[in-house]
C-alpha positions in Angstrom: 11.1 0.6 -18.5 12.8 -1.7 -16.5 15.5 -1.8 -13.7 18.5 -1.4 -15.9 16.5 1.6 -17.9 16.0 3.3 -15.1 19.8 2.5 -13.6 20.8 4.3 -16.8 18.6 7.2 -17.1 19.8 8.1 -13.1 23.3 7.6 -13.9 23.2 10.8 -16.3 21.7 13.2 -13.5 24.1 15.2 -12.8 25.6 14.0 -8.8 23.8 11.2 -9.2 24.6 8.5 -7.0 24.0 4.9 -6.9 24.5 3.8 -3.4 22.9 0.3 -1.5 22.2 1.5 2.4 19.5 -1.2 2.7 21.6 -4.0 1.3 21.9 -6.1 -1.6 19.0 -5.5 -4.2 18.5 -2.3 -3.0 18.9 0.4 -5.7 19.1 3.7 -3.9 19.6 7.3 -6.1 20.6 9.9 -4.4 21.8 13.7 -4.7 23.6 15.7 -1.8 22.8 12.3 0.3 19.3 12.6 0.0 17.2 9.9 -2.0 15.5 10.9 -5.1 14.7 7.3 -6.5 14.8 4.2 -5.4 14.2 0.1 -6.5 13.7 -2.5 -3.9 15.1 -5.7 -4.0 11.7 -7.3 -5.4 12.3 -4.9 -8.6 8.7 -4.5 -9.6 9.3 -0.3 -10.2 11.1 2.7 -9.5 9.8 4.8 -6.6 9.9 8.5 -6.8 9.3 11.9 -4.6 6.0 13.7 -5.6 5.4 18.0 -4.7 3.3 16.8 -2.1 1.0 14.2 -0.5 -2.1 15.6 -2.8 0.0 14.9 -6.2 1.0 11.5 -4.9 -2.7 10.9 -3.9 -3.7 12.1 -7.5 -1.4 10.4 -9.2 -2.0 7.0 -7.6 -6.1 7.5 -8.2 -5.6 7.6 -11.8 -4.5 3.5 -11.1 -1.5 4.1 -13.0 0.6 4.4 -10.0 0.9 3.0 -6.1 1.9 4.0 -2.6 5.4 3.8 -2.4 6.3 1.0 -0.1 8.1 2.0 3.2 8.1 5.7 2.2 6.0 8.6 2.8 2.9 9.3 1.2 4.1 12.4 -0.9 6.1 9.1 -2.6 4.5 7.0 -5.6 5.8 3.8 -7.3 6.2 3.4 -11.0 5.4 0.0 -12.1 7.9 -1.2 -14.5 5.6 -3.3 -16.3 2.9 -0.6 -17.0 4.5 2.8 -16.7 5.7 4.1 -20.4 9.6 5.4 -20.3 8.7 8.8 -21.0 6.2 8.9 -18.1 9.3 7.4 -15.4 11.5 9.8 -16.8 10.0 12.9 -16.5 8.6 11.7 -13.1 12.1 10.6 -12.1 13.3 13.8 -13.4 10.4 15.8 -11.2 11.8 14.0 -8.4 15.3 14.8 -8.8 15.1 18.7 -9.2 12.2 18.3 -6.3 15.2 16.9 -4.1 17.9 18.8 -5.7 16.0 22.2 -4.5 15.9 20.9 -1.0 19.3 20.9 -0.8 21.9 24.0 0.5 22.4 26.8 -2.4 26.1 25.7 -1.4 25.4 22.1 -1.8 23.3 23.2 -5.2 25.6 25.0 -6.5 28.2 21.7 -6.2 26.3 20.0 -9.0 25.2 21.7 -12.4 22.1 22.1 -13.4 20.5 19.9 -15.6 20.3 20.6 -19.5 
């Protein structure tokens, strides 16, 4: 998966936005205003909301996956060059509803589930 890949498989989220808050480079997803994904201007992944701190801490012990610069710790980072598209996808996706939930029944209801 690479930046593009990931562009794309954002873009059909339903309220999905692509906005740059931190400048140029800056890929920043976000639903209701609130950031489900993002790619820093360096490019090397995609990082993405975990449940909590202990599945971010889980995830990133298996080696597969690394703290998520500049975010909190329930936040991992997908390597593009190791992490398989089906993995980034589902853990975009995870990310998405987890942030999508978060948000007012009223804002919710605003953009349709996903299929």
């Amino acid at each position: 998966m690479d930046r593009d890949a990931t562009s794309s498989f954002c873009a059909t989220l339903p309220g999905a936005n692509l906005s740059a808050p931190f400048g140029p480079g800056h890929d920043i997803w976000k639903i209701g205003g609130k950031i489900f994904a993002a790619i820093g201007a360096q490019g090397r992944g995609v990082s993405v909301k975990c449940a909590d701190i202990d599945t971010a801490e889980m995830l990133r012990e298996t080696g597969a996956f690394e703290k998520a610069p500049y975010f909190h710790r329930s936040w991992v980072l997908l390597p593009f060059e190791t992490t398989e598209e089906d993995e980034a996808e589902h853990r975009i996706t995870m990310s998405y509803d987890l942030v999508r939930a978060s948000l007012t029944k009223k804002l919710q209801a605003s953009f349709p589930p996903r299929r």
